[in-house]
N, C-alpha and C positions, 0 to 999 in steps of 0.2 A: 801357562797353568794347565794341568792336566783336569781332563773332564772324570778318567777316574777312581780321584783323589773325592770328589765329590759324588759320589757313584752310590746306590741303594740298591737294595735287593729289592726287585720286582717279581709283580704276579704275574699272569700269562698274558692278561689283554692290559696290563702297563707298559709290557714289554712290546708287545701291538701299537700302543698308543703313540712310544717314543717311536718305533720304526718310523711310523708315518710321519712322525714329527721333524726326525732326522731323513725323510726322502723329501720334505719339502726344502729342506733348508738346503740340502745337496743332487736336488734333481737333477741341475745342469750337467754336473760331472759322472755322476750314476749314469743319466741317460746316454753319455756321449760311451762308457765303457761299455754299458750291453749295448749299442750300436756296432762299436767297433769291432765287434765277437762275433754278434751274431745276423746281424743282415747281409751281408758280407754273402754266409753259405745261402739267403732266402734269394737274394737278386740271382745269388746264379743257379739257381731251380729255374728261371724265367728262360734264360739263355742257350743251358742245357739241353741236350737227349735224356729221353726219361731213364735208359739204360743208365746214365750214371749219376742220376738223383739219390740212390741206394746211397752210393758213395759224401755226396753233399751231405747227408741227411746223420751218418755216421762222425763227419765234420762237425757239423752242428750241435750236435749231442755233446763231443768233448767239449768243445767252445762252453758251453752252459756250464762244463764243470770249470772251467780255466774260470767264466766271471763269478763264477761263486767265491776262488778264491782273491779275484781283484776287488769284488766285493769286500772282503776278509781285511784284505789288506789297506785301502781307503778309509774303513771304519777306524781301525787299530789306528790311524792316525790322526783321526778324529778325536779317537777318547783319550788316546795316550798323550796327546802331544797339543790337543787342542786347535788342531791347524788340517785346513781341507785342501790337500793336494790335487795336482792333475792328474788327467786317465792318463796322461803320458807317466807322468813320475810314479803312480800306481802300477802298472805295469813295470816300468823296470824295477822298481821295487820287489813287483812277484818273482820276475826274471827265475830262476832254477829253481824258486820253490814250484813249480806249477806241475814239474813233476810231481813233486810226491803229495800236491792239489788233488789233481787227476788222480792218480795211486789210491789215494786214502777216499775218496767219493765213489770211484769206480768200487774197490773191496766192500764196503759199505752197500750200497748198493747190492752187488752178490748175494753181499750175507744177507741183504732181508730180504729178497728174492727168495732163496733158499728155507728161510726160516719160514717163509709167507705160504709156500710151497707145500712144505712137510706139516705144516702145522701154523695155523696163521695167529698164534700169542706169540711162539716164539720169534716171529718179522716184526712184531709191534713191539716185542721186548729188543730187538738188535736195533730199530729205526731210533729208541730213546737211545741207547745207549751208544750208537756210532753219530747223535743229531750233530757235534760241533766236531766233526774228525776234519773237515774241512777246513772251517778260522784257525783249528790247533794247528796243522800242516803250514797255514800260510802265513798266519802271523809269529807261530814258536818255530818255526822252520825245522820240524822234525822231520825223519821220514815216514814211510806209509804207516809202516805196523806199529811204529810209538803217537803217531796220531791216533790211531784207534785205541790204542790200550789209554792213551792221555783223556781222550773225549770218554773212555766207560768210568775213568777213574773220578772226574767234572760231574758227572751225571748219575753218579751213585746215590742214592738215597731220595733221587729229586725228577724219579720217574714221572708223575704225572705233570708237574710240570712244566718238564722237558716235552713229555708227549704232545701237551697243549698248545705251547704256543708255536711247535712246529706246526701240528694239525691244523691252528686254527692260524695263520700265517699262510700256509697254502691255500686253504679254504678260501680265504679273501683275496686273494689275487688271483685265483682262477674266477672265482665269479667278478670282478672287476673284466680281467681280460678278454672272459665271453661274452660280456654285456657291451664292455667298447669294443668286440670284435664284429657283432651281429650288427651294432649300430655304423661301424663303418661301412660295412658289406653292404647295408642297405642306402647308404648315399653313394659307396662308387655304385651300384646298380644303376641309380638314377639318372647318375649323369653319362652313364653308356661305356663305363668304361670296363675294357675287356675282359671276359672272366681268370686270366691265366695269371694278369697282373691284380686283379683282384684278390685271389686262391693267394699270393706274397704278400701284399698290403694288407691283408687281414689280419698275418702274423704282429705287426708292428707294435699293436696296443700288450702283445704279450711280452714283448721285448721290454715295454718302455715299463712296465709294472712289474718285469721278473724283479729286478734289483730287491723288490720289495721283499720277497723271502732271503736273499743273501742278508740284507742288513739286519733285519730281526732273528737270524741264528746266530748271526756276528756279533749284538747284543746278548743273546741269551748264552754266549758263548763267557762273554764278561761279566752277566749276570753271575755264572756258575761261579767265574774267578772268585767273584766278590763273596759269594755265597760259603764256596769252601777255603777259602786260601786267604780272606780279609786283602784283597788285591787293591782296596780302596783306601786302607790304612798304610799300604804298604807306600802306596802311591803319596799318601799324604806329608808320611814321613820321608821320603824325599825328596818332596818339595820343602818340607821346612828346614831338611839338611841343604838345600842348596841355598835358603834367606839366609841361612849361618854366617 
């Protein structure tokens, strides 16, 4: 049974609400996919020359776009299909979309860079309007540039809502991840352990809570479907064409 077939258009902190509702149910496999991304480049900041932490640090930045779209893709099988896969099958799942993952976050990014730049409404009008270029690349398996035209196409009319529950989706996970990062720093402190491996173990709490923004654009990415395209009726009616 498809979750959604049964699916509602939400507000911005409903859409919040299920995020957190859907990261407890699937922490296991969320947390094991932003591990496998991204500690990876943090341990070896530990083992390195600082001369090529430049380079880790550049690694790590794609890695974050690559889970945004395993993120994408885990979710999509959640709502579509009712069934919570592995980071293994999650990933080969993304397998060649990750390209045009990466592609369409990277461009995104740019453009509100630039917009933010020249004139900072129009960065906040390109952030609503590129928010789900990411889920559309990895679960429509478009490439770059019709991801982004697909996510302005989703997000028309539904600007501040868009806005919000992106804004406030980061908002809560960076103060989550400051608060459990300050509080770990201060028990390895205590118990003596080195500052180099502390400076990497601090990262962790932001690892294990990033997921929490991928899933809530992943939603509001299906929110929109529902929103514009009745994706919930469409979903219904083929499920009652297959009880036929």
């Amino acid at each position: 049974m498809s979750l959604l077939a049964h699916t509602r258009p939400r507000s911005a902190t409903e859409i919040i609400d299920w995020s957190f509702r859907f990261y407890r149910a699937h922490w296991g496999e969320l947390a094991v996919l932003s591990a496998l991304l991204l500690v990876p480049p943090a341990l070896l900041t530990v083992v390195t020359p600082a001369w090529f932490h430049i380079v880790i640090q550049l690694t790590e930045n794609l890695m974050f776009l690559v889970v945004q779209g395993a993120i994408a893709v885990f979710v999509s099988a959640a709502i579509e299909a009712d069934h919570a896969i592995s980071a293994a099958e999650t990933l080969r799942r993304l397998g060649r979309r990750a390209a045009s993952v990466v592609g369409a976050a990277t461009l995104s990014g740019i453009l509100i860079m630039i917009g933010a730049f020249l004139l900072l409404v129009p960065g906040i009008i390109l952030l609503a309007w590129t928010a789900v270029a990411t889920p559309v690349a990895a679960v429509e398996q478009v490439p770059t540039i019709r991801a982004l035209a697909r996510s302005r196409d989703l997000t028309r009319g539904h600007f501040w809502h868009v806005l919000g529950t992106v804004v406030f989706a980061w908002i809560i996970m960076i103060v989550l991840a400051f608060g459990a990062g300050i509080t770990l720093e201060i028990i390895l402190e205590m118990i003596g352990v080195p500052a180099v491996i502390t400076d990497s173990l601090q990262a962790l709490p932001f690892v294990a809570l990033f997921p929490l923004v991928g899933v809530a654009v992943s939603l509001l990415y299906y929110d929109l479907r529902v929103r514009n395209e009745g994706a919930d009726l469409v979903a219904m009616m083929e499920e009652l064409t297959e009880l036929q």
